[in-house]
C-alpha positions as CSV (number, residue, x, y, z in Angstrom):
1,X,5.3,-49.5,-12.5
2,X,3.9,-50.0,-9.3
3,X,0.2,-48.8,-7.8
4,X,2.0,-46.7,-6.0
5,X,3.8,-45.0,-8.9
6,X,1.2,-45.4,-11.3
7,X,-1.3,-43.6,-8.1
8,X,1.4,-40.4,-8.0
9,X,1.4,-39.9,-11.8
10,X,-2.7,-40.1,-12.1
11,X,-2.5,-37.5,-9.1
12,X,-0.1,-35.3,-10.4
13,X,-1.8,-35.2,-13.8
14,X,-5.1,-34.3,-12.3
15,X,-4.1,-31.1,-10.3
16,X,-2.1,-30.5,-13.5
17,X,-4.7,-30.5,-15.5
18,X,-6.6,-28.4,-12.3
19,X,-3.6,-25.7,-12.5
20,X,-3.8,-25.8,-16.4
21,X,-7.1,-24.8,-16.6
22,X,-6.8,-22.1,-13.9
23,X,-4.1,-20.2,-14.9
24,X,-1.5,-22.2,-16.9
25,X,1.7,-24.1,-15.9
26,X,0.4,-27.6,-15.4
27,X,3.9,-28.2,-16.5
28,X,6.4,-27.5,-13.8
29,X,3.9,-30.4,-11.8
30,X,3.4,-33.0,-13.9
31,X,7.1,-33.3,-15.9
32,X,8.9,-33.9,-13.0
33,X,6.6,-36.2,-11.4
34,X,7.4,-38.0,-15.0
35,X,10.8,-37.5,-15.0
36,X,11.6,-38.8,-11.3
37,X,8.7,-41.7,-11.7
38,X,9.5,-42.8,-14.8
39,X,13.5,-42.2,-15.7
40,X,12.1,-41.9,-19.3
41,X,14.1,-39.7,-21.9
42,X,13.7,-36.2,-21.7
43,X,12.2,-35.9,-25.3
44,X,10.1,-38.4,-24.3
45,X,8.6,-36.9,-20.8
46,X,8.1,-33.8,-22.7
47,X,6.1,-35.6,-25.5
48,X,4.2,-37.5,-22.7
49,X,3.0,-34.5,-20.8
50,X,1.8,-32.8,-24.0
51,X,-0.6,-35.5,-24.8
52,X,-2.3,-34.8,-21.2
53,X,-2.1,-31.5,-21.1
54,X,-3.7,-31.3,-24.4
55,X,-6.4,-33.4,-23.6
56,X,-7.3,-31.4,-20.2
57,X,-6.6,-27.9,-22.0
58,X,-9.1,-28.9,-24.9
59,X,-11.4,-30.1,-22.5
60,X,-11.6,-26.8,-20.0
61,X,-11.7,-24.5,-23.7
62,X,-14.7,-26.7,-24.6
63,X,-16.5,-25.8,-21.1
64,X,-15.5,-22.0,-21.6
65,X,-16.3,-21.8,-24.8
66,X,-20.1,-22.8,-24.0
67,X,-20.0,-20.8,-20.8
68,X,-18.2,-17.5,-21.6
69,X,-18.0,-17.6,-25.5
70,X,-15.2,-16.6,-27.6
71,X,-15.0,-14.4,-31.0
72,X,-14.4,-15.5,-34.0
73,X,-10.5,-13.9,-34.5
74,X,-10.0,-16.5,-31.7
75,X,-9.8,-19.4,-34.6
76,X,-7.4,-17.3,-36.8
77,X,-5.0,-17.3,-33.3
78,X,-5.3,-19.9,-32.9
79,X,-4.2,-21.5,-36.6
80,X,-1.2,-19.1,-36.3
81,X,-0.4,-20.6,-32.5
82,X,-0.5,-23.9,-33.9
83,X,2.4,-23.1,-37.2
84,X,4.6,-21.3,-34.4
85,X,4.2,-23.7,-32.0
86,X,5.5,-26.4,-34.1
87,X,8.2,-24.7,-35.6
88,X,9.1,-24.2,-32.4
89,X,9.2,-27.6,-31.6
90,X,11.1,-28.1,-34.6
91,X,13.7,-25.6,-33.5
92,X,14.1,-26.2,-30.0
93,X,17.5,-27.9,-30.2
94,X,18.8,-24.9,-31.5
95,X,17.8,-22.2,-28.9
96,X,19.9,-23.0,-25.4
97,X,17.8,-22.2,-22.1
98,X,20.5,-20.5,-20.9
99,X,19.6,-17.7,-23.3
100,X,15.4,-18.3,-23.2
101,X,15.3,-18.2,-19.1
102,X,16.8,-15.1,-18.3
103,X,14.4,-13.1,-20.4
104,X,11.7,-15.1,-19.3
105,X,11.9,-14.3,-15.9
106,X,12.7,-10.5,-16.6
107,X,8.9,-11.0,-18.2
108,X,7.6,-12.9,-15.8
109,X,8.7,-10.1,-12.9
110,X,6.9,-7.6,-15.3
111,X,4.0,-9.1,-15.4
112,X,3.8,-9.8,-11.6
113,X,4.6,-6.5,-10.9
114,X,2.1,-4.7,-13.4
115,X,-0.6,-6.8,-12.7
116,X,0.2,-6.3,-8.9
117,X,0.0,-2.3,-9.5
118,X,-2.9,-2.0,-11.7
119,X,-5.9,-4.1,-9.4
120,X,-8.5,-2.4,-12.0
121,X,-6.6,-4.5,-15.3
122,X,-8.6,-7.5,-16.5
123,X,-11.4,-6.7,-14.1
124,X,-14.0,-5.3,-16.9
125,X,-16.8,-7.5,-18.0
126,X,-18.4,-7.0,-21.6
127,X,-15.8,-4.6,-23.1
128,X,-13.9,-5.9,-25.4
129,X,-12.4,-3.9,-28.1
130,X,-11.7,-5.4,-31.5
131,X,-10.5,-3.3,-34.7
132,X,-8.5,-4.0,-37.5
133,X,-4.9,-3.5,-35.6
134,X,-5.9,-4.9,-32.7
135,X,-6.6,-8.1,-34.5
136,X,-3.2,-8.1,-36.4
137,X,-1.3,-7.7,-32.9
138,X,-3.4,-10.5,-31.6
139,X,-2.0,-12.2,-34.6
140,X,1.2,-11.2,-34.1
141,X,1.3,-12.2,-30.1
142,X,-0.1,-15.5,-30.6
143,X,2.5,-16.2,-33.3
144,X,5.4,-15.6,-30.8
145,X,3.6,-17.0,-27.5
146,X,2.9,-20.3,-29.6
147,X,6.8,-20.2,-30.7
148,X,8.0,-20.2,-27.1
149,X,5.4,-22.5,-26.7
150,X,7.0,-25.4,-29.0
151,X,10.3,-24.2,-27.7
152,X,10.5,-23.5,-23.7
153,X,6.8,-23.3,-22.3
154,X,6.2,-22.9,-18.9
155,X,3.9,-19.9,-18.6
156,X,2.0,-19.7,-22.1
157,X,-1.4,-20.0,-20.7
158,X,-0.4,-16.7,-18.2
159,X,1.2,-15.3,-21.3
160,X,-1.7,-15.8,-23.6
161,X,-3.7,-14.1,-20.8
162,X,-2.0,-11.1,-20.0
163,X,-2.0,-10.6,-24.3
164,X,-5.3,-10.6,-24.8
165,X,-6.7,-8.9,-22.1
166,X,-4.1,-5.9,-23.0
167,X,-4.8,-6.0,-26.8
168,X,-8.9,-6.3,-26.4
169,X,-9.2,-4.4,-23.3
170,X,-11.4,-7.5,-21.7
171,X,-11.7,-9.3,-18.5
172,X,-9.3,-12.4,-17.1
173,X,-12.3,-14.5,-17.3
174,X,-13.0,-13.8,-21.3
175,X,-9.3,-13.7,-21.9
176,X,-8.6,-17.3,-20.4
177,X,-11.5,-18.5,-22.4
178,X,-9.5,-17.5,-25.6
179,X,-6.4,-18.7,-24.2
180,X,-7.7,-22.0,-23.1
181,X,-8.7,-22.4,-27.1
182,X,-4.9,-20.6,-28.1
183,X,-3.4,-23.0,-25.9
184,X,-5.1,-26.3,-26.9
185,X,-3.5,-24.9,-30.9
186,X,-0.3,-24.5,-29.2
187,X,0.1,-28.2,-27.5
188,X,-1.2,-29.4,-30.9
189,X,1.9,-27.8,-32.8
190,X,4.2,-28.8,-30.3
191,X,2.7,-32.8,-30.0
192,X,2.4,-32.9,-33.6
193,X,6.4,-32.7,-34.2
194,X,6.4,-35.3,-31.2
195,X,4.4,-37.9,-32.3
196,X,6.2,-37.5,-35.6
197,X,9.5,-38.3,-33.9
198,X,8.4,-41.6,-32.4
199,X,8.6,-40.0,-28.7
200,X,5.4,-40.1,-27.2
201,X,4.9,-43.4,-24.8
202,X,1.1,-44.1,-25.4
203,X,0.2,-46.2,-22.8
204,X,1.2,-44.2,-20.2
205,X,0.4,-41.1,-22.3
206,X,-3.7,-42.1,-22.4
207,X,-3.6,-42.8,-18.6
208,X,-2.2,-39.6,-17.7
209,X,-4.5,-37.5,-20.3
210,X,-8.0,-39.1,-18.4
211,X,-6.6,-38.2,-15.3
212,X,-5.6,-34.6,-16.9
213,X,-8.9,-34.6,-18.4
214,X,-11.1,-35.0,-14.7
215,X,-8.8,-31.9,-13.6
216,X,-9.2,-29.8,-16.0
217,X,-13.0,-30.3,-15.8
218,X,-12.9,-29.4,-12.2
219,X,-10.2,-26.3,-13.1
220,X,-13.0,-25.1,-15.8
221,X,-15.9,-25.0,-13.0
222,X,-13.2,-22.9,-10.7
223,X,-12.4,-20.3,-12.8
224,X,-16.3,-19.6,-14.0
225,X,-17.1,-20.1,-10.1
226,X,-14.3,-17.6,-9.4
227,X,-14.4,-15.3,-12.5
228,X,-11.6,-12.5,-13.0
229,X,-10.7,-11.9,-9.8
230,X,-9.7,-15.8,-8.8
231,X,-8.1,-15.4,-12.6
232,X,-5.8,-12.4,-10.9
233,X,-4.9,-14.1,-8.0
234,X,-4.0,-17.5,-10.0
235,X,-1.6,-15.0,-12.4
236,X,0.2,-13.5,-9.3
237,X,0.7,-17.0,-7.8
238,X,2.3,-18.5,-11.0
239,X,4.2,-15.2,-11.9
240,X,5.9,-16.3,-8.1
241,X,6.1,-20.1,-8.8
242,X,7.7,-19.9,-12.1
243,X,10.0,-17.1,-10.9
244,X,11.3,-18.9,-8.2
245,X,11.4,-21.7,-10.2
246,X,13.7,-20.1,-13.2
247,X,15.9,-18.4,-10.6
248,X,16.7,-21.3,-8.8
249,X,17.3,-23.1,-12.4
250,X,19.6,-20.1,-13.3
251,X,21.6,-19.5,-10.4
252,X,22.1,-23.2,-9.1
């Protein structure tokens, strides 16, 4: 590849890792930066960008972790993100996007528009709620998120998000601290099936991750500069990004 080339993918990768750590969806920039730099096989992008996004997702849950703190059912989410996420992976050739999309963005638009309606949700500091029930619908949600993790994706950190904040009644900035930890499980599940299959290109994989790795760093300082309200704001932009984004796959 040339500087040039090699220059866009280390940018991309950093303000994915930057969006990752925000909010989620690091995705939708760095895979078709891959796809259009690279011409590399589809399987193979994906694989690619799961090794970076892994790498800056771990790193912004380490920096959260230590600022924010997390409790312990976090762990137990995320072991069952990881088993979903892979068998996920393991499954994807069997669900078609043409059925996954349309319900996405039906869930992305409620989202958007409950989060848009309800300014005082995910604004709380210090209140989480944990009980018995609560815990086994954490369980439950992180099971599925981490499924449509290994299948389709884009959106899981938002997704994780929105979950636990609903289920533990707790701020955006305490939620993405858990989700940053869920989602680090999640990419796991997903690369392990990849790396398994032979499809991850390491060379270009460790290269991106570094880069990943700086903007994630810079995305974890952000968010705990920012707190919950730069946390709502970040949900409300992607719930419109990836929208758009579906539609326009859908109806093109």
């Amino acid at each position: 590849m040339s500087p040039v080339t090699v220059a866009i993918l280390a940018a991309a990768a950093a303000f994915a890792g930057w969006i990752d750590a925000v909010i989620g969806g690091g995705g939708l920039v760095l895979i078709p930066v891959l796809m259009g730099a690279t011409g590399l096989p589809a399987a193979s992008v994906l694989a690619t960008n799961k090794i970076a996004a892994v790498t800056g997702t771990a790193s912004a849950a380490v920096t959260l972790v230590r600022r924010v703190g997390v409790p312990r059912v976090t762990w137990a989410l995320a072991a069952a993100a990881f088993a979903a996420s892979a068998c996920g992976a393991r499954a994807v050739s069997l669900v078609s996007d043409e059925v996954v999309r349309p319900v996405i963005i039906v869930l992305l638009l409620a989202v958007g528009a409950f989060v848009a309606a309800r300014p005082e949700f995910g604004s709380g500091g210090g209140m989480r709620v944990e009980s018995g029930r609560r815990k086994a619908i954490a369980l439950s949600a992180a099971g599925a998120i981490g499924l449509y993790d290994g299948i389709f994706g884009p959106g899981t950190g938002m997704f994780l998000i929105m979950a636990l904040t609903a289920i533990f009644s707790q701020s955006f900035l305490e939620s993405s601290a858990m989700a940053k930890v869920i989602n680090t499980a999640t990419n796991l599940g997903a690369l392990s099936v990849f790396i398994l299959g032979g499809y991850v290109q390491w060379k270009l994989a460790l290269g991106l991750a570094a880069a990943n790795l700086v903007g994630a760093q810079l995305g974890a300082r952000t968010v705990l500069a920012g707190g919950s309200k730069l946390v709502r704001y970040a949900l409300l932009g992607l719930v419109v990004v990836l929208s758009t984004k579906l539609m326009l796959d859908e109806f093109a």
